[in-house]
N, C-alpha and C positions, 0 to 999 in steps of 0.2 A: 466335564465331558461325559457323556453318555457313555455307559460301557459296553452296549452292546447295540449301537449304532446299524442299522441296514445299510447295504451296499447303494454307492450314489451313480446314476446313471446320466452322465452326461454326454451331449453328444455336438458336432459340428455342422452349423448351417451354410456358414462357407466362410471360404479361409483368404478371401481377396474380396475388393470390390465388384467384379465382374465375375467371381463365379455363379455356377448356375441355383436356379432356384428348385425347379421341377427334386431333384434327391434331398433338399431340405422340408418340404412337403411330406416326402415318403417316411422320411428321416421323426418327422415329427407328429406322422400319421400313427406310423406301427412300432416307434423305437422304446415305448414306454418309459420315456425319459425322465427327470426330473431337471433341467435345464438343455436348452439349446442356445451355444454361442453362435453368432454372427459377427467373424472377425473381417472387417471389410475396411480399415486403414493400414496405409504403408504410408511412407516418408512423403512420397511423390502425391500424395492421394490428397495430406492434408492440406499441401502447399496449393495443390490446384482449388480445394475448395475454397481456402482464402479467399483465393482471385475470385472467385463464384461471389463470395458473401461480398467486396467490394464494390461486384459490379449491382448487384440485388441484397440488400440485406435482411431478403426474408429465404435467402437461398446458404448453399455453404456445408449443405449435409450433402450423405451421400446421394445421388441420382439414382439410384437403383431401389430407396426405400420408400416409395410407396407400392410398387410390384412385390416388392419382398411383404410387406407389411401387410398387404390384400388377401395375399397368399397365407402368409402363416399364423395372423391374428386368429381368427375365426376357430382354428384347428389346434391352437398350444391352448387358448382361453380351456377351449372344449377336454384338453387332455391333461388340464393344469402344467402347462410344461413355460418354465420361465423364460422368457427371451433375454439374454444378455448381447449388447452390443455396441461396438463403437461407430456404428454408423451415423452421428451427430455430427464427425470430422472438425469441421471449424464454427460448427453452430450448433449445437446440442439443445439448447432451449426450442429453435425453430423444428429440428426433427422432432422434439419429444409433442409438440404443438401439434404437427401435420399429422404424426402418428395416432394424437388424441381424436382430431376431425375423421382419420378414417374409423378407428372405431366405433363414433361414432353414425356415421353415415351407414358402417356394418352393423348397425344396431348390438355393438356388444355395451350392453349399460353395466356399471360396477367396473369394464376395464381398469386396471389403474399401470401407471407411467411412473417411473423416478427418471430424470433429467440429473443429469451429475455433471457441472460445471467447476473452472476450477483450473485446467491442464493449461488452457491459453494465459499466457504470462507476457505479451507483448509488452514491452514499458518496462519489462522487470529488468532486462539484459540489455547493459552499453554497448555500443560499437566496439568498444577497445574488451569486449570478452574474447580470451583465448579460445582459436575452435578444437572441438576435441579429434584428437588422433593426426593432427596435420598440423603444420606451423600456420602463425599468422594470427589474425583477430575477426571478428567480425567487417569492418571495416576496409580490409584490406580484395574480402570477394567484388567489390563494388558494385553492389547490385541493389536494387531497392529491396528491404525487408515486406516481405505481406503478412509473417504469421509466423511466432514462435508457442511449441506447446509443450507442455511439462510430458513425460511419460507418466500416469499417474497406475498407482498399485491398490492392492482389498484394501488397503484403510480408506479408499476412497470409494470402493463398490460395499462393501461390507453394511455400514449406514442402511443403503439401498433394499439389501437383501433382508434385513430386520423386520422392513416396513411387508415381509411377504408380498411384493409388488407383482403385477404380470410380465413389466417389460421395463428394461433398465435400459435407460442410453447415455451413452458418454460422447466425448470425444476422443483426445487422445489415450482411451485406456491400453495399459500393457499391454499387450497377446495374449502371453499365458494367465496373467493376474485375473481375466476374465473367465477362466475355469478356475484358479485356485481358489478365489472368492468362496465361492458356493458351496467348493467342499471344506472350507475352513467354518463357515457358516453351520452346514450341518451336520459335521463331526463335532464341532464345537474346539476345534485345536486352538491351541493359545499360540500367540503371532510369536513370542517367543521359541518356539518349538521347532527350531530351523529345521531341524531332519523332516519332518513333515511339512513345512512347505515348499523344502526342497523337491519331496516326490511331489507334491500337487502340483510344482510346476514342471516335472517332466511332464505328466498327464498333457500339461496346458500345453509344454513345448511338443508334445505329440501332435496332440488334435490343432493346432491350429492354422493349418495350411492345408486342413480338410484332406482333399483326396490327394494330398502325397503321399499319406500315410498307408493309404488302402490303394496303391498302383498307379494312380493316376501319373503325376509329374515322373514315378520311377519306370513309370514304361517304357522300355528300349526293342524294339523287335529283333529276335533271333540268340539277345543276350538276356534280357529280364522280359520275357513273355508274362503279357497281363490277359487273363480272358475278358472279353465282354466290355471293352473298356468306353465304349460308345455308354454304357448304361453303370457306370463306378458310382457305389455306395459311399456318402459322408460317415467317416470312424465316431464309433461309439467308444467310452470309456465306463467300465463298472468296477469302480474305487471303494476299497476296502476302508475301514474306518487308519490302519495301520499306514496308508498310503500306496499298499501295493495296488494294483490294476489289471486288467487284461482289457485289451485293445481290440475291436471286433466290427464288425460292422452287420447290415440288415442283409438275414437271408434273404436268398431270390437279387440280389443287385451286383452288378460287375465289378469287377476287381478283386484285390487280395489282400488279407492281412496274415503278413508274413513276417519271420525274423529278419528276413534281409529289407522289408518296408521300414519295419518300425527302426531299426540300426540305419538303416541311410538319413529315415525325416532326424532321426536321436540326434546326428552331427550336423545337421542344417543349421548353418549361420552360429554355429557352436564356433568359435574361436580356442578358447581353452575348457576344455569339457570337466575341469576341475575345478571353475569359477565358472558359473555360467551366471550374468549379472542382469537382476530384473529388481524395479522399485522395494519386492518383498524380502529377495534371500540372495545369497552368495552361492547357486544350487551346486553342485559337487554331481558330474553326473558321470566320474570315472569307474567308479564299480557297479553300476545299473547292471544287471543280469534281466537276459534275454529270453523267453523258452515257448517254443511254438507246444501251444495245448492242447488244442485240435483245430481241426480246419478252420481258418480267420479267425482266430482266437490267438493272441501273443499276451503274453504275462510278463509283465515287467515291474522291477521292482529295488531294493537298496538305492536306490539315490539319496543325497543326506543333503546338507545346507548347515551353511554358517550364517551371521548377521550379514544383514544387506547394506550395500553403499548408503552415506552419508549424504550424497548428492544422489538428484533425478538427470537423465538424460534429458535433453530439449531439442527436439529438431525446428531447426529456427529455417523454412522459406522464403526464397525470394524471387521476385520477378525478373525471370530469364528472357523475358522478351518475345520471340514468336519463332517457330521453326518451320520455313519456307521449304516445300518439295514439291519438284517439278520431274517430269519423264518425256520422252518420245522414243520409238520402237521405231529400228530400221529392222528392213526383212530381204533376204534372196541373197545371192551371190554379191561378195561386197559388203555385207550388211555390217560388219563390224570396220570394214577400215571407215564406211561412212560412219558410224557410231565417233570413232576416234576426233574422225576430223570435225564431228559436229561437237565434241568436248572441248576441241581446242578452241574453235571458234567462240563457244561459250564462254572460256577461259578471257580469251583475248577480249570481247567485248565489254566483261564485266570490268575490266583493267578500263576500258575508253569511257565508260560512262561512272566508274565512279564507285562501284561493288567493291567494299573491300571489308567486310563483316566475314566470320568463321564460316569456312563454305568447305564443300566437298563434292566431287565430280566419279560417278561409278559407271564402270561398264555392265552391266547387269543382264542373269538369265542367259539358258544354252537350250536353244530349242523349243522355247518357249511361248511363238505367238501362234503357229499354225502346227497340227499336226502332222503335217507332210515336210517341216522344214527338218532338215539333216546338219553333218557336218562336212562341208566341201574342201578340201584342201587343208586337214586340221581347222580351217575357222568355223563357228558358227554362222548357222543360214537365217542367224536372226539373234538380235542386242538391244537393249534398252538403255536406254543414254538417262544418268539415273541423278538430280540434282540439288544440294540439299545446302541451307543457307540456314545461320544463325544470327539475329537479329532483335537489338530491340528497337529498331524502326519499321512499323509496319510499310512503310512507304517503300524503304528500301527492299524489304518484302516483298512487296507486289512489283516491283521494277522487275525482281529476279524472274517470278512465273513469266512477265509478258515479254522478257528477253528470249527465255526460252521458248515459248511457245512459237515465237517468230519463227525459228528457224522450221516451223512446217512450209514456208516459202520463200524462204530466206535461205535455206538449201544448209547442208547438201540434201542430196537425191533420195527418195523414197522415207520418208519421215511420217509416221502418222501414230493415234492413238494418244495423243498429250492428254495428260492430267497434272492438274496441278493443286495444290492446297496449302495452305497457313493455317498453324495451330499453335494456342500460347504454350509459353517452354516453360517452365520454372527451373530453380536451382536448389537444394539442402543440401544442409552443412548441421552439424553435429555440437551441441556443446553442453554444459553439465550447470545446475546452479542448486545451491542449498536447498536440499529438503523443506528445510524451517520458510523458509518463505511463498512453499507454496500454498496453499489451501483451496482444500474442494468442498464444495458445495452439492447438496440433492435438493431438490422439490419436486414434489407430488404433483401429479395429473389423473384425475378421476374420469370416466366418459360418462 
């Protein structure tokens, strides 16, 4: 190990698929970074790309990564700031491909890509495997499988970061394993050394749900005041060689890094904060001490780590079939007992023709279609008749929309505004399978 290592600055490009791009940008403009993560899979995320790559098998990544990639190639190549990312989802080969062609069309030559394949384990896991945290077997959800993926950790980004690459993509990479990486990389820490991968993955469990950290998700109005939050800066991290860090984010951008930010994202999704369990370490994050150091600066630091689980986690998706919603707004005096009666009558018809898939019927919204509606008599002067079907027959699906729809003349009285839509549903479930069996893979892409 180096003994006298420089502090590593890593920082977050976003912490979901759908966050935004524009504070990643600023983030990797002015942040003088030495990596930027882009953590853009959840459970839900990979299961749907699946279905993407089934129906297209040149599809399957994330849909956000050619905006994202236009955007920030150009500007990390220019500022040597690494991209690390699991936006690959269920095809990591295809993203790391389409990332190459933009590149190239940006005329960045010498680019270079690592692809990390590997997490997808389909074929590895029986029906009859036990699911985790809940009784039963695979088998027993009844659902068509699309896609099981390993959780994979740094011995599987590590390889990657060797090669000095510009942009690493995976698929199911850790969360946090995606910042430990890099500072295990340029500390040089030995994977043995649980107390320090335990802090690099507080680090990681910090940053990677982006602007919770810095007010974003923790903004409550009148109880936890955020300023500026229209314009909330992505959290930076500047990690000591020892593990400790402070948490900050880019002058001039909204929001806050505070002791009470970094202590609320600290317990997200923490179960037992004295095991916290990721593919690398056993983290221990009961004695982390907290201490605001000046303005958007929080230092954090003692987290320790024991050896990590013997098994990887795998979230195994399935096809849930299609989730049918339909609406119609009654308005004026009345508007809600017609709202009711047009429930029942829904109710009742779905019974005559043959609906009998997981459904739900809401009354919805007070006051909601016109600005001059009130409330007359205790009721509202206006309700949305609100209707939602689970299904995996699309047929059955669309029966529901055009049941519904009818009643704009099918009565009752004053019905208007229908919208209706189907979108596919999926399912995950949880389950764990030996380490030893999985194996990941990188390959190089040059532009």
């Amino acid at each position: 190990m180096n003994p006298h290592p420089r502090a590593f600055r890593i920082g977050t490009g976003a912490g979901f698929s759908s966050d935004r791009l524009g504070p990643a940008v600023d983030l990797a403009q002015r942040g003088e970074l030495d990596a930027l993560v882009l953590e853009c899979l959840g459970e839900r995320t990979v299961a749907f790309a699946h279905r993407d790559r089934m129906l297209d098998p040149a599809r399957g990544y994330d849909a956000h990564l050619d905006r994202r990639m236009r955007a920030l190639l150009p500007v990390c190549k220019s500022a040597e700031v690494a991209i690390i990312t699991n936006m690959g989802a269920a095809n990591p080969r295809a993203a790391a491909e389409r990332t190459l062609a933009l590149a190239r069309e940006l005329g960045l030559s010498g680019l270079t890509i690592g692809c990390i394949e590997g997490d997808d384990v389909s074929g590895q896991i029986g029906l009859d495997h036990p699911l985790l945290g809940e009784p039963g077997t695979l088998r027993d959800v009844g659902k068509p499988i699309v896609g099981m993926n390993a959780y994979l950790g740094i011995d599987s980004i590590l390889p990657a970061l060797r090669e000095k690459l510009n942009v690493i993509i995976g698929g199911r990479l850790a969360d946090p394993s995606m910042y430990l990486a890099p500072l295990v990389h340029h500390f040089g820490w030995r994977l043995d050394d649980y107390d320090l991968l335990g802090a690099g993955t507080l680090v990681g469990h910090l940053l990677e749900c982006g602007m919770q950290v810095t007010g974003g998700y923790f903004a409550d109005p009148g109880i936890k005041d955020v300023p500026d939050l229209a314009h909330c800066g992505y959290p930076i991290a500047e990690v000591a060689a020892d593990g400790s860090a402070v948490i900050t984010k880019l002058v001039g951008t909204g929001g806050c890094v505070t002791t009470a930010t970094v202590k609320e994202q600290l317990l997200y999704e923490v179960h037992d904060p004295t095991s916290y369990l990721t593919p690398d370490v056993a983290a221990d994050f009961s004695s982390v001490a907290v201490e605001q150091v000046a303005a958007d600066r929080v230092a954090v630091s003692s987290a320790r780590g024991r050896e990590g689980p013997r098994e990887l986690k795998v979230t195994v998706g399935f096809d849930g079939g299609f989730l049918a919603e339909a609406g119609v707004s009654y308005a004026g005096p009345g508007s809600t007992a017609r709202a009711r009666l047009a429930a029942s009558v829904v109710t009742e018809r779905f019974d005559d023709i043959g609906i009998t898939s997981e459904r739900r019927i809401d009354l919805i919204g007070v006051n909601s279609l016109f600005a001059t509606a009130g409330v007359a008599a205790g009721e509202s002067e206006d309700v949305r008749v609100r209707v939602a079907l689970r299904t995996a027959d699309r047929n059955e699906a669309e029966l529901m929309l055009w049941e519904v729809e009818s009643l704009l003349c099918c009565g009752p009285a004053g019905g208007g505004g229908y919208r209706g839509s189907i979108t596919p549903a999926v399912v995950t479930k949880s389950v764990l399978i030996d380490r030893r069996l999985v194996r990941s893979r990188t390959e190089l892409f040059v532009a």
